[in-house]
C-alpha positions in Angstrom: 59.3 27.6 0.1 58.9 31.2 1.1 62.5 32.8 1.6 61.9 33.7 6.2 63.7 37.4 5.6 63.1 38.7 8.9 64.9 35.0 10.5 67.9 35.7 7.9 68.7 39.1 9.1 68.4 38.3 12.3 71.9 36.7 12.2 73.5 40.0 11.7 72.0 41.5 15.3 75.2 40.5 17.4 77.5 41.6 14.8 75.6 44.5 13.8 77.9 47.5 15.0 81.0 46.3 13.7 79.1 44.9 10.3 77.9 48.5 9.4 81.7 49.6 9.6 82.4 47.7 7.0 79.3 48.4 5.3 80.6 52.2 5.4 84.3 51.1 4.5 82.9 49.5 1.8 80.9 52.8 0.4 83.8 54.8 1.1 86.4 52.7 -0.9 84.0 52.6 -3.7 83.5 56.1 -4.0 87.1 56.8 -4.0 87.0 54.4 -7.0 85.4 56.9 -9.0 87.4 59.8 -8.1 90.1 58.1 -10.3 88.5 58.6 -13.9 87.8 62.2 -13.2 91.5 63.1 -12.1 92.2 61.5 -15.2 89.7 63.8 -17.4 90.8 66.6 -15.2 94.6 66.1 -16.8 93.9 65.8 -20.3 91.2 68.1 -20.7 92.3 71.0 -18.4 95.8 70.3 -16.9 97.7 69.5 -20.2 96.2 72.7 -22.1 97.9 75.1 -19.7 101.6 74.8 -20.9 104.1 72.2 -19.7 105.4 74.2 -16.9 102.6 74.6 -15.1 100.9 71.0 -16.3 104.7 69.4 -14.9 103.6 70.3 -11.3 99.8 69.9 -11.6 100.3 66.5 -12.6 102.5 65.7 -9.8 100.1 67.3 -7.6 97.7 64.6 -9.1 99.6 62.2 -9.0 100.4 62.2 -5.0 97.0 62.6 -4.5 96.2 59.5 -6.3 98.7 57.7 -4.5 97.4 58.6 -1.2 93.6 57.5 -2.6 95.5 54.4 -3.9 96.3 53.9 -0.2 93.5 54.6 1.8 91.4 52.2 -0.7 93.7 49.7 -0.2 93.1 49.7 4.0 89.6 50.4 3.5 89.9 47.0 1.1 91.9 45.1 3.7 89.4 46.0 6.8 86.1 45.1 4.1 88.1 41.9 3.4 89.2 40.9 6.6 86.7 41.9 8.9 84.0 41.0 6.5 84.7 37.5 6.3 85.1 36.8 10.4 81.7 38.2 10.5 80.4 35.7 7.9 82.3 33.1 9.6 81.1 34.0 12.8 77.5 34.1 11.5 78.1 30.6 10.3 79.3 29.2 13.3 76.1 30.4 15.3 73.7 28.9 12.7 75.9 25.6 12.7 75.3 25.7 16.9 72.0 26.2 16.7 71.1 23.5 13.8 73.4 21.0 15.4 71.7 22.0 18.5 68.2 21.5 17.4 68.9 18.1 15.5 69.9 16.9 19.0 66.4 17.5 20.5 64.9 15.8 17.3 63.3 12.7 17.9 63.7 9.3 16.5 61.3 9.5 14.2 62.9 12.2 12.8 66.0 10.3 12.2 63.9 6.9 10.7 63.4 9.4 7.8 67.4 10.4 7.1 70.2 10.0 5.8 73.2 11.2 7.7 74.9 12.6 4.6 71.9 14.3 3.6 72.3 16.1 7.4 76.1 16.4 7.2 75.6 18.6 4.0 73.0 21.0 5.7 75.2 21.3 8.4 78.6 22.4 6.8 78.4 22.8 3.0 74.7 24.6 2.9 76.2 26.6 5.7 79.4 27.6 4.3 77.6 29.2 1.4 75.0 30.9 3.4 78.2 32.6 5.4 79.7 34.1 2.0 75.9 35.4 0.8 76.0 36.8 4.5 79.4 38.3 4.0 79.7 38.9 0.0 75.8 39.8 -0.7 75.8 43.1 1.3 79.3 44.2 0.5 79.2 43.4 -3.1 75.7 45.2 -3.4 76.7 48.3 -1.8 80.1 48.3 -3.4 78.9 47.8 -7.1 75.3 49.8 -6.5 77.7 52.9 -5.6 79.9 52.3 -8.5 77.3 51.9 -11.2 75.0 54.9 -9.6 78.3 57.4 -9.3 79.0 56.2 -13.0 75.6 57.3 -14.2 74.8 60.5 -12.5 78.7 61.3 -13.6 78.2 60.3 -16.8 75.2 61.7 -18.0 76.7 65.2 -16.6 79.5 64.6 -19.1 76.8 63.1 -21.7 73.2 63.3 -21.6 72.1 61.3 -24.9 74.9 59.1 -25.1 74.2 57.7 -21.6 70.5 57.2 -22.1 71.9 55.8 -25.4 73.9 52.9 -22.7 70.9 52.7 -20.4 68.7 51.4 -22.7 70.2 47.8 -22.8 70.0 47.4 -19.2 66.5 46.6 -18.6 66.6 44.2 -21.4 69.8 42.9 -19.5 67.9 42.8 -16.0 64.8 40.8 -17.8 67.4 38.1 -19.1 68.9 37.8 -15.4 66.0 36.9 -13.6 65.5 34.5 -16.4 68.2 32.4 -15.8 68.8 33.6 -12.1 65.3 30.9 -11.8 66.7 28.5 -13.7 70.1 28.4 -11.4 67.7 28.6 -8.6 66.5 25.3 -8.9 69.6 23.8 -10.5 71.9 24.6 -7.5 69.2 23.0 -5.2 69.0 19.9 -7.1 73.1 19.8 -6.4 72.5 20.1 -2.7 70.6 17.3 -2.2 72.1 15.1 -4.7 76.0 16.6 -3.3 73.9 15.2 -0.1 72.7 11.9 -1.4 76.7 11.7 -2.5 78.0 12.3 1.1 75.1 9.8 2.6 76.7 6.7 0.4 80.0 7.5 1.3 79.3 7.6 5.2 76.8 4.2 4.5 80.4 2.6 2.5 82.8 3.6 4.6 80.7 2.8 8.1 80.5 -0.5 6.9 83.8 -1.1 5.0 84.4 -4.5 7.1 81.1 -5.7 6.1 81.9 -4.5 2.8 85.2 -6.3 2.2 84.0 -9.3 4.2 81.7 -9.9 1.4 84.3 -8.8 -1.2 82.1 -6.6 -1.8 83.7 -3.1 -3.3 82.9 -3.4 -6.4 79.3 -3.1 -6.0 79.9 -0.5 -3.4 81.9 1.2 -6.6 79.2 0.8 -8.3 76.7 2.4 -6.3 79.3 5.3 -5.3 79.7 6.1 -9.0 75.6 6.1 -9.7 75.5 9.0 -7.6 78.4 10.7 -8.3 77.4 10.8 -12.1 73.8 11.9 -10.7 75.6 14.7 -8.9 77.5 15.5 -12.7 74.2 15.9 -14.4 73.0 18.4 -11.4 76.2 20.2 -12.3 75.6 20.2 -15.9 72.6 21.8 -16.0 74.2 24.2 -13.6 77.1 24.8 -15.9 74.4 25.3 -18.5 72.5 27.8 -17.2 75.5 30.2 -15.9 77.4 29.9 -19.4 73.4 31.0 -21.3 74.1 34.0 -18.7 77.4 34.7 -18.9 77.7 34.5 -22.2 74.5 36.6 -22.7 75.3 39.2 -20.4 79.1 39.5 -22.1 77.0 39.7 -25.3 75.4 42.6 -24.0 78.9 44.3 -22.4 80.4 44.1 -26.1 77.2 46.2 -27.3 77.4 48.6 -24.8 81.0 49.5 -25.5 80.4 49.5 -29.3 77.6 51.5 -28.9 80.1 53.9 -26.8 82.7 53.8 -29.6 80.1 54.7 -32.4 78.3 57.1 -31.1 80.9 58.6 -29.1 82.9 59.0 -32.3 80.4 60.1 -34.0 79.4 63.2 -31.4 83.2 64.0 -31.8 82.9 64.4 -35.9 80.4 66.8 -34.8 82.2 68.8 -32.2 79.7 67.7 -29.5 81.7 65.7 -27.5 85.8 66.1 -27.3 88.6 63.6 -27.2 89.2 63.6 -23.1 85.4 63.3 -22.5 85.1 60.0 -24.5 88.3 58.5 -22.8 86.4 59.8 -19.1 82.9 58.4 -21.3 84.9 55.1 -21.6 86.7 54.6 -18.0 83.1 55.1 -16.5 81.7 52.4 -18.4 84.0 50.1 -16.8 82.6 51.1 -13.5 79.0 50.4 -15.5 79.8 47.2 -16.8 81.6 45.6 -13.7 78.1 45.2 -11.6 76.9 43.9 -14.9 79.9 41.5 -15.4 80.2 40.6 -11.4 76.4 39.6 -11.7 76.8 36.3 -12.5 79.0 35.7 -9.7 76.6 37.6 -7.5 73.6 35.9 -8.5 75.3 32.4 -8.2 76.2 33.3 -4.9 72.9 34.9 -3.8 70.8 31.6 -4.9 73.5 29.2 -3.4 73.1 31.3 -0.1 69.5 31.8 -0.1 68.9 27.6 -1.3 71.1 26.8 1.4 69.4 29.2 4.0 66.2 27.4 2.9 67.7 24.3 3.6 68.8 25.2 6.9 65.6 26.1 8.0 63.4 22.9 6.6 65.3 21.7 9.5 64.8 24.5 12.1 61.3 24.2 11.7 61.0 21.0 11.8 59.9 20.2 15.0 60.5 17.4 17.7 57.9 14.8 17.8 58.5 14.6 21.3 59.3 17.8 23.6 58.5 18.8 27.3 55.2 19.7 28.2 54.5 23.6 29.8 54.2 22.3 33.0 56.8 19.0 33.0 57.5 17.7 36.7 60.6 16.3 38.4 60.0 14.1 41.4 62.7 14.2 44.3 63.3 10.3 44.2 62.2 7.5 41.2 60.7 4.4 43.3 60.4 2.7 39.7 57.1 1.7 39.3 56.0 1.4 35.3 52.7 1.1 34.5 51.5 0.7 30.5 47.7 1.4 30.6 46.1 0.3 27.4 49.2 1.2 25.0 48.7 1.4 21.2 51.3 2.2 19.4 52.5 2.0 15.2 55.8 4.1 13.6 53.8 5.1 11.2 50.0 5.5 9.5 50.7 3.6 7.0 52.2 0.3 9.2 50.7 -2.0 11.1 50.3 -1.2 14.5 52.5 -2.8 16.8 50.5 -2.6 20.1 47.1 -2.3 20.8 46.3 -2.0 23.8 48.7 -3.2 25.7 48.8 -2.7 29.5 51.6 -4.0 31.8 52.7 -3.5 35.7 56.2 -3.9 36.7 56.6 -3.1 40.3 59.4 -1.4 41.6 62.4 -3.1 42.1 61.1 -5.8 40.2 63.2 -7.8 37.7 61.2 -8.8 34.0 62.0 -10.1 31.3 59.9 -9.5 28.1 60.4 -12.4 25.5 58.8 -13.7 22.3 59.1 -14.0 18.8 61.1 -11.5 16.2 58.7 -8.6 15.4 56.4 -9.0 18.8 57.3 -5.9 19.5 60.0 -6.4 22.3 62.7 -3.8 21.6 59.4 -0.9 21.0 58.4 -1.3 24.3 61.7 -0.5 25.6 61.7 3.1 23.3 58.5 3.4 24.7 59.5 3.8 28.2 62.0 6.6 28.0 60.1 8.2 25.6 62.2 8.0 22.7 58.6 7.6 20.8 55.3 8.7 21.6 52.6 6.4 22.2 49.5 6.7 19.9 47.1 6.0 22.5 47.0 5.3 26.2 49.6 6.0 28.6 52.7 4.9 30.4 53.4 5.7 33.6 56.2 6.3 36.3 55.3 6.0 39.8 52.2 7.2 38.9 53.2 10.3 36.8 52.3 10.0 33.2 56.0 10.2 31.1 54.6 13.1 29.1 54.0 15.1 32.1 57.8 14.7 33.2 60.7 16.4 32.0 62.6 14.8 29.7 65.9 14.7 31.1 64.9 13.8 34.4 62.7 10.9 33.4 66.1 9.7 31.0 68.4 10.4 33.5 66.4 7.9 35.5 66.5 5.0 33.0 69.9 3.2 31.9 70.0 1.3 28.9 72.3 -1.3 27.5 71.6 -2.0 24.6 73.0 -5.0 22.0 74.6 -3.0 19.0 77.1 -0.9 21.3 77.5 2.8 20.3 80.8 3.8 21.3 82.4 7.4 20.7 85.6 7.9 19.0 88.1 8.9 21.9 89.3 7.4 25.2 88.5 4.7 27.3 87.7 7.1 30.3 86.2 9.3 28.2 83.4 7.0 26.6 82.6 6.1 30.5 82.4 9.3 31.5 79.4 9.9 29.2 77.2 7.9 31.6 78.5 11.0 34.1 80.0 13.7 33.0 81.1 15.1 36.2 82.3 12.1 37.3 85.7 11.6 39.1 88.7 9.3 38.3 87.9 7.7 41.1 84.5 7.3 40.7 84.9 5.9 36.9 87.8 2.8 38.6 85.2 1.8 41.0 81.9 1.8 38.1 85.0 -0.2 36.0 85.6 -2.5 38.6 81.8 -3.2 39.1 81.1 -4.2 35.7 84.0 -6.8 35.5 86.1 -4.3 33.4 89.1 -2.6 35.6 91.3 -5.5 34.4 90.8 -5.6 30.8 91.2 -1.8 30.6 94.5 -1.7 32.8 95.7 -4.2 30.0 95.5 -1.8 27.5 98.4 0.2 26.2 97.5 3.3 28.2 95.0 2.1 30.2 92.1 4.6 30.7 93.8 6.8 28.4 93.9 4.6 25.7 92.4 5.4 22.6 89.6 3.0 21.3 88.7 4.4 17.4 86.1 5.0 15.6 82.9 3.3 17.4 85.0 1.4 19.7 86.2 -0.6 16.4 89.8 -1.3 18.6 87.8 -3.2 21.2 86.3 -7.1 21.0 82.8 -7.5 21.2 82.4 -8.5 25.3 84.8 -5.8 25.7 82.7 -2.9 24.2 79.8 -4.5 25.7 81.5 -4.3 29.3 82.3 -0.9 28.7 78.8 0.0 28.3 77.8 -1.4 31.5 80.5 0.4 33.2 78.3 4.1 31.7 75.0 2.5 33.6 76.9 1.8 36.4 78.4 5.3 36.8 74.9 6.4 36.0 73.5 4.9 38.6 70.0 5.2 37.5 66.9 3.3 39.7 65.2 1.5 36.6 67.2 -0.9 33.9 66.4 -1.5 30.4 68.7 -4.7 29.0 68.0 -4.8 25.3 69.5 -8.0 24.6 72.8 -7.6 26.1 74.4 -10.3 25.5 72.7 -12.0 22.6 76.3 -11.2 20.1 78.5 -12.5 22.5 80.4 -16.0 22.4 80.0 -18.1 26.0 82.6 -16.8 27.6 82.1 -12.9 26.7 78.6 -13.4 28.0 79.6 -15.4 30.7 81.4 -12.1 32.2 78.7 -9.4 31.0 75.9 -11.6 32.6 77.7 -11.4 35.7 78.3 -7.6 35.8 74.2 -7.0 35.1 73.2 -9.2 37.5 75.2 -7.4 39.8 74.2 -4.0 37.9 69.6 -5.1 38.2 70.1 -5.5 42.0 68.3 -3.0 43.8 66.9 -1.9 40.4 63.4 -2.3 38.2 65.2 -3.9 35.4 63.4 -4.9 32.1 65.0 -7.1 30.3 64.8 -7.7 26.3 65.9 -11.6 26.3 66.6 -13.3 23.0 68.7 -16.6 24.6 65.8 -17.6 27.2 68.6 -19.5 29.2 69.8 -16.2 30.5 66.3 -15.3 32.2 65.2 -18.2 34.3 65.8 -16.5 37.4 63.7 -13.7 36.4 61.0 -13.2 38.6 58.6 -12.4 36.4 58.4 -13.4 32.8 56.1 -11.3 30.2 55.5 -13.4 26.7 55.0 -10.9 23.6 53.4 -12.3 20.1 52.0 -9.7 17.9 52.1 -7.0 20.1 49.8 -8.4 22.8 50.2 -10.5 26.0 49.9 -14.3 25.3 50.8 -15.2 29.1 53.4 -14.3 31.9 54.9 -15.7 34.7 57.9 -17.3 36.2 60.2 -19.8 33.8 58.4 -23.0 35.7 55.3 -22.2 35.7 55.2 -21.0 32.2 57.1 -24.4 31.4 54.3 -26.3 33.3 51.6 -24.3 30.9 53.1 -25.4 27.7 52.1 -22.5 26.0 53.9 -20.1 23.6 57.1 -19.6 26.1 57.4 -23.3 26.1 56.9 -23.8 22.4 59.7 -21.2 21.9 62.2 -22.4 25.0 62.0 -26.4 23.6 62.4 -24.5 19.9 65.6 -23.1 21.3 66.5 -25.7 23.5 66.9 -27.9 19.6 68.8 -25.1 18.1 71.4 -25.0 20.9 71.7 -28.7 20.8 
C-alpha cells in the first residue's frame, strides 16, 4: 500500500501555528546544545594558557553563561515536551473521531467480514502510535538533523581529514538501515494484526463467558487464547530479531567511529597536526554525531510503527459504505407506509446462493403481515432489506412509491422500528437505553412509551427505577424484561411502519404472554411486518405471506391457508406435534 503523504500531513493543519513553535524550540534547544563543546575547547585551549588570574574569572564568566544556556534549554525542553505531545494527542483524538465516525456509516456487509478486536486495535493501539510518529518524528528529526549537521560543519573546521575520515562509515551505516528498517516494516505489521486477532478472541471469550462456563468450557477457551497469544510471540520475535541485527550493527559501527577518532586523532597529535584540546572538542562532537546514529533505531521503530499504523487507519477510511445516500436523496413530509418489492434478487455474496430471486410483494399501508416459512427461506433478509441495511442486487423496493435508494437514509430509518429477537442493549441506565429510540425525549414522554409497552411496573421495581443501572448488554435484566424494554424504544419512536423479527420466539409463556400484548397494542395504526417463528402468535394476522427458498409458495389469511393444505399447513400441523 502506497504511504497517502498529503492525507497524513493534513492532520497537522489545525495545529499548525502552535506545532511550528515547537518545531523552532526544538531547533533552538538543539543548537544551544552545541554551543557546549566549544565553551569547553574555548577553556582549555585559550582560557587556561593565559595565567590563572585572568583564566579564574574567564572561567566563571563561562561558567554562568553555561548555566543560563543550561536553563533556557531546559524550558525550551519542557515547552517541546509538553506542548509536543498535546498536539500528538490532539491529532489522535481527531483521527480516532473520524475513524469511529466513518465505521458508523459502514454497512453490514462491512461488518459480516470483521472481527471487533481486529477494529478495536485500529481504533486505539494503531492510533496511539501514529500520535507519537506525529509528535516524536518531526521533533526528533529536526532535533538530531541540527545536531549531527552543527557537529560536522564544526568539526571539519577543527579537522578536515579526520572528519572525512568519520564520514566515511555513514553511508555504509545508512545502506544497513534501510535494510533492516524493511524487514521491521513488515514485522511490526504482522504484530498489528495478530495483537488484533489477540484482542478479537478475548472480546469473542469474554462476550460469551456464560456460554462459556455453561458448557464448562474454559479450558478450550484457554486453549484458543493461548494459540494466539504464542502467534502474537513469534510476530514479536522476529521483531526482536530484526532490531537487535540493527542495534547491534549500528553499535558495531559507533565503536569504529570512536576508535577510528582515538587512532587517528592520536596519531595527528604525534605529528603536531592536531593538539590535545582539539581532540577532546574532536571527541565531544562525535557524541553529538553518534546520537542520531544511536537514536535511529528508536526512530525508525517508531517511524514504521506510525506509518504501519497510519496505513492501517486508512484501509479503513477508504473503505467505503456499501450503502450511502444518493446526490439527490428525498424526504417526504408524512410516511403512509406502503412497501412494495418489485422483482427483488438478492445474495450476501457472489459466491452464495442467492437468497431471492425475484421476489415481489405488496403490503398496503396500515396493513398487518406476517412472513413465515422454513429456517433459511429467507425471512429475517427481507426485513434488512427494507430499511436498507443491504442493497438489493436487482429490482427494487419501494416506499409509498419512492424507491428506498432515492430516500435519505435517516429519514427512511427513522420511519421503520424494529424489534428484533436477540435484544441489543447498551451498557448504562434504564432511561437511558429508552431514550435511544428518542433522544430528545422527555421524562415524561419516556413513563408514558414505558407504560405502553407493559413495562412502567417492572422498571419502578427496580432498585432505582429509571436510573437503575442494567450492565453490560442488559445482562442484569430477564429475557421478557429486555425484550419489553425494547418495545418501550419503538414506542417512543413512534415510527409509521413495524418490523417484528421474531419477538417473542426466546421467551417462556408468560414473558410472551406480556410482550405480545404490548405489540399488538404497538402494530395498531401501523404497517407492521412480522417475522413469526411460533405460528400460534399470527392467526389474527390479516395477511399471511409463506417463504420457501426465497420465493412465494402462497399467502393468505391462517384459515384459508389451513383450508389449502399447502406448505403453511404442513409446517402449522408440524408445529402443532412439537408443541404437543
Amino acid at each position: 500500500m502506497s504511504f497517502p503523504v498529503k492525507k497524513f500531513l493534513s492532520y497537522y493543519k489545525p495545529y499548525l501555528r502552535i506545532f511550528l513553535i515547537v518545531l523552532t524550540c526544538a531547533l533552538i534547544t538543539s543548537s544551544l546544545t552545541l554551543l557546549f563543546p566549544l565553551l569547553v575547547r574555548y577553556v582549555t585551549k585559550d582560557v587556561l594558557g593565559e595565567g590563572l588570574a585572568a583564566s579564574f574569572q574567564t572561567v566563571l564568566w563561562i561558567g554562568g553563561l553555561m548555566l543560563l544556556l543550561v536553563i533556557v534549554q531546559n524550558i525550551g525542553n519542557y515547552f517541546v515536551d509538553y506542548k509536543g505531545h498535546e498536539i500528538g494527542a490532539r491529532m489522535e483524538r481527531d483521527m480516532r473521531s473520524e475513524l469511529f465516525s466513518h465505521m458508523q456509516r459502514l454497512s453490514f456487509s462491512f461488518y459480516d467480514k470483521q472481527k471487533t478486536g481486529q477494529l478495536m486495535t485500529r481504533i486505539t493501539n494503531d492510533l496511539l502510535l501514529v500520535s507519537e510518529l506525529y509528535h516524536h518524528g518531526p521533533e526528533d528529526y529536526v532535533k538530531y538533523l541540527v545536531r549531527f549537521t552543527g557537529a560536522f560543519v564544526i568539526l571539519f573546521f577543527i579537522n578536515a581529514p579526520l572528519t572525512i575520515a568519520v564520514f566515511c562509515f555513514l553511508p555504509v551505516l545508512g545502506f544497513f538501515s534501510l535494510y533492516f528498517n524493511k524487514k521491521l516494516n513488515i514485522a511490526l505489521t504482522h504484530n498489528k494484526e495478530r495483537i488484533g486477532d489477540v484482542n478479537a478472541q478475548v472480546e469473542d471469550s469474554l462476550s460469551g463467558i456464560r456460554v462459556v462456563q455453561s458448557f464448562a468450557n474454559e479450558a478450550e477457551e484457554i486453549k484458543k487464547f493461548n494459540r494466539e497469544n504464542d502467534r502474537f510471540l513469534k510476530s514479536r520475535k522476529s521483531t526482536y530479531q530484526a532490531e537487535a541485527y540493527f542495534f547491534n550493527g549500528t553499535e558495531a559501527f559507533i565503536q569504529l567511529i570512536t576508535i577510528t577518532v582515538v587512532i587517528f586523532g592520536s596519531m595527528q597529535i604525534m605529528n603536531a597536526s592536531l593538539d590535545l584540546p582539539d581532540l577532546i572538542t574532536f571527541l565531544l562532537y562525535i557524541g553529538f554525531m553518534v546520537e542520531p546514529i544511536q537514536r535511529l533505531t528508536h526512530m525508525s521503530t517508531q517511524l514504521q510503527e506510525g506509518v504501519t499504523g497510519f496505513q492501517r487507519f486508512m484501509e479503513v477510511m477508504n473503505t467505503p459504505p456499501a450503502i450511502k445516500n444518493s446526490p439527490e436523496a428525498k424526504r417526504a413530509k408524512k410516511v403512509r407506509g406502503q412497501i412494495e418489492l418489485k422483482d427483488v434478487s438478492f445474495q450476501y455474496d457472489s459466491s452464495l446462493t442467492p437468497v431471492f430471486n425475484h421476489l415481489s410483494l405488496n403490503i398496503s399501508p396500515g396493513e398487518y403481515v406476517a412472513i413465515v416459512g422454513p429456517s433459511g427461506a429467507g425471512k429475517t433478509t427481507l426485513s434488512f432489506l427494507i430499511p436498507r441495511f443491504y442493497e438489493v442486487t436487482d429490482g427494487g423496493i419501494y416506499l409509498d412509491g419512492e424507491n428506498i435508494k432515492e430516500l435519505d437514509l435517516a429519514f427512511l430509518r427513522n420511519n421503520i422500528g424494529i424489534v428484533q429477537q436477540e435484544v441489543y442493549l447498551f451498557a448504562g441506565t434504564v432511561i437511558e437505553n429508552i431514550r435511544y429510540g428518542f433522544p430528545e425525549a422527555t421524562d415524561e414522554e419516556v413513563i408514558t412509551a414505558a407504560k405502553l409497552a407493559n413495562a412502567h411496573e417492572f422498571i419502578m421495581n427496580l432498585p432505582q427505577g429509571y436510573q437503575s443501572e442494567i450492565g453490560q448488554r442488559g445482562v442484569r435484566l430477564s429475557g421478557g424484561q429486555k425484550q419489553r424494554l425494547s418495545i418501550v424504544r419503538v414506542f417512543l419512536k413512534n415510527p409509521p411502519i413495524l418490523i417484528l423479527d421474531e419477538a417473542t420466539s426466546a421467551l417462556d409463556n408468560e414473558s410472551e404472554s406480556v410482550v405480545k400484548e404490548s405489540l399488538e397494542r404497538l402494530a395498531k395504526g401501523r404497517t407492521t411486518l412480522v417475522i413469526a417463528h411460533r405460528l400460534s402468535t399470527i392467526r389474527n394476522a390479516e395477511r399471511i405471506v409463506v417463504l420457501s427458498k426465497g420465493t412465494i409458495v402462497e399467502e393468505g389469511t391462517h384459515e384459508a391457508l389451513l383450508k389449502r393444505k399447502g406448505p403453511y399447513s404442513h409446517l402449522y400441523s408440524k408445529q402443532f406435534e412439537v408443541q404437543v
